[in-house]
C-alpha positions as CSV (number, residue, x, y, z in Angstrom):
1,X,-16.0,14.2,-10.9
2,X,-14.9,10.8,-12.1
3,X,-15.5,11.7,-15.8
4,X,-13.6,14.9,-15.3
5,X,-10.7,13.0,-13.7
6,X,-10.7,10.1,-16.5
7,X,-10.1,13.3,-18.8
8,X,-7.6,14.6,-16.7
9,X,-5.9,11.1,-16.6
10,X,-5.6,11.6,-20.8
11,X,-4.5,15.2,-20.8
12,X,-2.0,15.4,-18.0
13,X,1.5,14.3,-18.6
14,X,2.8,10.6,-16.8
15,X,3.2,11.7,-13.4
16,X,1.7,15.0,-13.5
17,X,-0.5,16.8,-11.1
18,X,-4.2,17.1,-10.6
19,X,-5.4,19.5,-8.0
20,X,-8.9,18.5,-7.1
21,X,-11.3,20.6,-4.9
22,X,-14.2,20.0,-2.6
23,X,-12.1,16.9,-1.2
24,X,-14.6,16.7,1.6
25,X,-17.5,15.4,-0.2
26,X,-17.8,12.1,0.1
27,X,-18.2,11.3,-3.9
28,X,-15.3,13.5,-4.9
29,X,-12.8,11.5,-2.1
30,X,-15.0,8.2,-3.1
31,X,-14.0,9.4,-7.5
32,X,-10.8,10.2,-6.1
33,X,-9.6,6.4,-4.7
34,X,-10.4,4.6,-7.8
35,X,-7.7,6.5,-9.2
36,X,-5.4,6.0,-6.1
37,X,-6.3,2.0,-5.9
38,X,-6.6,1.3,-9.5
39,X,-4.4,3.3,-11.5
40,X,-1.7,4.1,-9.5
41,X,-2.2,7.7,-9.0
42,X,-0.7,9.1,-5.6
43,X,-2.3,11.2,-3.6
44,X,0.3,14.4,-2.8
45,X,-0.7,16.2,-0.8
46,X,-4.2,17.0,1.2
47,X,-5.3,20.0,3.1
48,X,-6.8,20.2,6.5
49,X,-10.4,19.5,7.1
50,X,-12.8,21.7,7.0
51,X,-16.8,20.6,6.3
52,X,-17.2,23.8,4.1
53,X,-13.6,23.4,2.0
54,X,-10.5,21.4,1.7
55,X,-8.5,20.4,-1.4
56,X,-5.8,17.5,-2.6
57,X,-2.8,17.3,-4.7
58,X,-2.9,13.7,-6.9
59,X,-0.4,12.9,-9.3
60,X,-0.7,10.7,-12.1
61,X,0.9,7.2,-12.6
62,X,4.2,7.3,-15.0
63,X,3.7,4.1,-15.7
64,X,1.6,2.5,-18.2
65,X,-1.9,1.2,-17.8
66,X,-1.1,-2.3,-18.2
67,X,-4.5,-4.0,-16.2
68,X,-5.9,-7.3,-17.6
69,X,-9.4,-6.4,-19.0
70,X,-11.3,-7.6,-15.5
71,X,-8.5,-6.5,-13.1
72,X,-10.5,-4.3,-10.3
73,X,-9.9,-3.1,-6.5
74,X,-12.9,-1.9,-4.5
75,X,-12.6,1.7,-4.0
């Protein structure tokens, strides 16, 4: 998921949106906030929960990736 997301990142448009199933599995939410807490992506939108199925809306940063080489936030 966090490969298919860095892709996603490149092919999306600034500020575009990503739909992203299977939120409720822990790696895909854990893949999902790097993105939120070090790129500036927002997440939308989120369904409800549901242990079998839910779904979130993130959209990308329009700004540019301007992080220092080490610059990191735990996600």
């Amino acid at each position: 998921v966090f490969v298919d997301l860095c892709y996603l990142g490149r092919l999306v448009r600034p500020g575009g949106v990503v739909f992203l199933d299977d939120y409720q599995l822990p790696a895909v939410e854990r893949a999902a906030s790097f993105f939120l807490r070090n790129l500036g992506w927002e997440l939308e939108e989120v369904s409800e929960w549901d242990e079998l199925h839910q779904w979130a809306v993130l959209r990308t940063s329009t700004a540019p990736d301007a992080r220092p080489f080490g610059y990191y936030v735990d996600f």
